[in-house]
C-alpha positions in Angstrom: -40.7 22.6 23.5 -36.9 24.2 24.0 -36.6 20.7 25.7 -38.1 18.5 23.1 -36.3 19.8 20.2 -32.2 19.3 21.0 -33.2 15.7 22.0 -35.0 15.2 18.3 -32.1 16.8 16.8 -29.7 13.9 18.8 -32.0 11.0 17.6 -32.1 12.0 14.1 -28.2 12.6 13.8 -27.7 9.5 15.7 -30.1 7.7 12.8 -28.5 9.1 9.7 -25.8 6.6 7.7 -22.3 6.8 7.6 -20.5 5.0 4.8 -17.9 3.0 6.4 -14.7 3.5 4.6 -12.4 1.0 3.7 -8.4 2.3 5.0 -7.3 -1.5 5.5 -4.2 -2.5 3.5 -1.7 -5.6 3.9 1.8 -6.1 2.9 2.4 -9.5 0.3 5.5 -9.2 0.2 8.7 -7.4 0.7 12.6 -7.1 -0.4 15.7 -5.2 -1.2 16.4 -7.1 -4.3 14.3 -7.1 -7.3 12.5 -3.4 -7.2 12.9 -0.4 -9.9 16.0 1.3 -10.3 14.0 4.2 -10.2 12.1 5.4 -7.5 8.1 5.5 -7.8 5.0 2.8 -7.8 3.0 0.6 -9.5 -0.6 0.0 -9.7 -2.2 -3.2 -10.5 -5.9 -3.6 -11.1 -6.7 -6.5 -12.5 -5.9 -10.4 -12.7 -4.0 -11.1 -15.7 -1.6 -7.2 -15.4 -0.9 -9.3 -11.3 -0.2 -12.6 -13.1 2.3 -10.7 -15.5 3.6 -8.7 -12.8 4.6 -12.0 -10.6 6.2 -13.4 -13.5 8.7 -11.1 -14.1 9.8 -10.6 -10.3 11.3 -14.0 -10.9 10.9 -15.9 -7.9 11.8 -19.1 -6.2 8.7 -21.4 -6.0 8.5 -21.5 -2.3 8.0 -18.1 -2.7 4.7 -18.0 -4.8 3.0 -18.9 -1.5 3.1 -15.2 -0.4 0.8 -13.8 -3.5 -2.6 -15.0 -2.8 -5.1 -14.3 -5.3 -6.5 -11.3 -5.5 -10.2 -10.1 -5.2 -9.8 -7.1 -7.5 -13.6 -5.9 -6.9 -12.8 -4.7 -3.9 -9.2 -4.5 -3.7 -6.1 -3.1 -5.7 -2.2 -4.4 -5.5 0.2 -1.9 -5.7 3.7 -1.8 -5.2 5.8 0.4 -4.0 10.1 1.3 -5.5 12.4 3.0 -3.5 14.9 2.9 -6.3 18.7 1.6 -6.6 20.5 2.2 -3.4 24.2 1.7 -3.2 24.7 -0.2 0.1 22.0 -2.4 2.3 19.5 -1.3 5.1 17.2 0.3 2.6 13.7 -0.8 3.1 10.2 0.8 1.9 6.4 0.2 3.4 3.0 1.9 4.0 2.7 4.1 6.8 -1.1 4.5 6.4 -3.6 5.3 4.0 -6.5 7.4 4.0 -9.5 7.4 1.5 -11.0 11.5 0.9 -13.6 11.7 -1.5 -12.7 8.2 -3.4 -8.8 9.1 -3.8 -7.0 6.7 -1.9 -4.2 8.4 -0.4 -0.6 6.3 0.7 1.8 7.7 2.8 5.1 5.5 2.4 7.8 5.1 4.9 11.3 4.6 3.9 14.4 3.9 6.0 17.9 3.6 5.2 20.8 3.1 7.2 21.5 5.2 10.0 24.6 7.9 9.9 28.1 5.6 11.3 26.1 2.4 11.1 27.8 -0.4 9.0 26.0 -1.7 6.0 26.5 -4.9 3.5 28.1 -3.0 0.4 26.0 -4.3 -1.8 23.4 -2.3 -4.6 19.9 -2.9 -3.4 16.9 -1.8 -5.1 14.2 -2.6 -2.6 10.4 -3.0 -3.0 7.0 -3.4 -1.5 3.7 -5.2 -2.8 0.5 -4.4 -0.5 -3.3 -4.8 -1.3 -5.0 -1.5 -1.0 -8.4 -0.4 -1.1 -9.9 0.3 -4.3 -10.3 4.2 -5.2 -11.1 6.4 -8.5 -7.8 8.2 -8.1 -4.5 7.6 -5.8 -1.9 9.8 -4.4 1.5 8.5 -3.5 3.3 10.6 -0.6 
């Protein structure tokens, strides 16, 4: 019986569910021109707040190929501001995400240029759109 019972215990366990959670994201677009002067995000939920928001980034037509439509049943858009810079080699992006208990959790990257090394002195506000899972709450870091 001392046997018999770890090797039920391993079939059961092996048997039981696991929801498979969604930690996928992609990157639209990207750019150092055009962001928020201020640092911070921006989520976008549904069809018509996207269509608004790719409006007023005021792009060239050729460009328009990069924002696909959206399925916003199983995904969100948001978009990421690392606020005005004052020279170039600025750039913000995901690092990863992670989804605990329905709160989808971003961890953004952000570079600028490195101590000595020249950069285009130019003001730069740059900017990152990426579909992301969907999630009752997120969290920014």
């Amino acid at each position: 019986m001392n046997k018999i019972l770890p090797l039920f215990f391993l079939i059961v366990s092996c048997g039981i569910k696991k929801d498979v959670v969604d930690t996928s994201f992609s990157v639209i677009y990207s750019s150092a021109i055009g962001g928020d002067e201020k640092p911070g995000y921006l989520l976008i939920q549904d069809n018509e707040a996207y269509i608004q928001f790719i409006d007023s980034l005021k792009l060239e037509e050729s460009q328009y190929a990069n924002f696909l439509k959206v399925d916003f049943k199983n995904k969100n858009v948001l978009v990421l501001y690392q606020g005005q810079k004052n020279s170039g080699g600025y750039s913000i992006e995901i690092d990863s995400i992670y989804n605990i208990d329905d709160t989808i959790i971003v961890k953004k990257k952000e570079t600028g240029p490195k101590k000595g090394e020249m950069a285009t002195a130019v003001i730069t506000t740059p900017y990152c759109i990426a579909l992301i899972p969907k999630g009752n709450k997120l969290k920014v870091e």
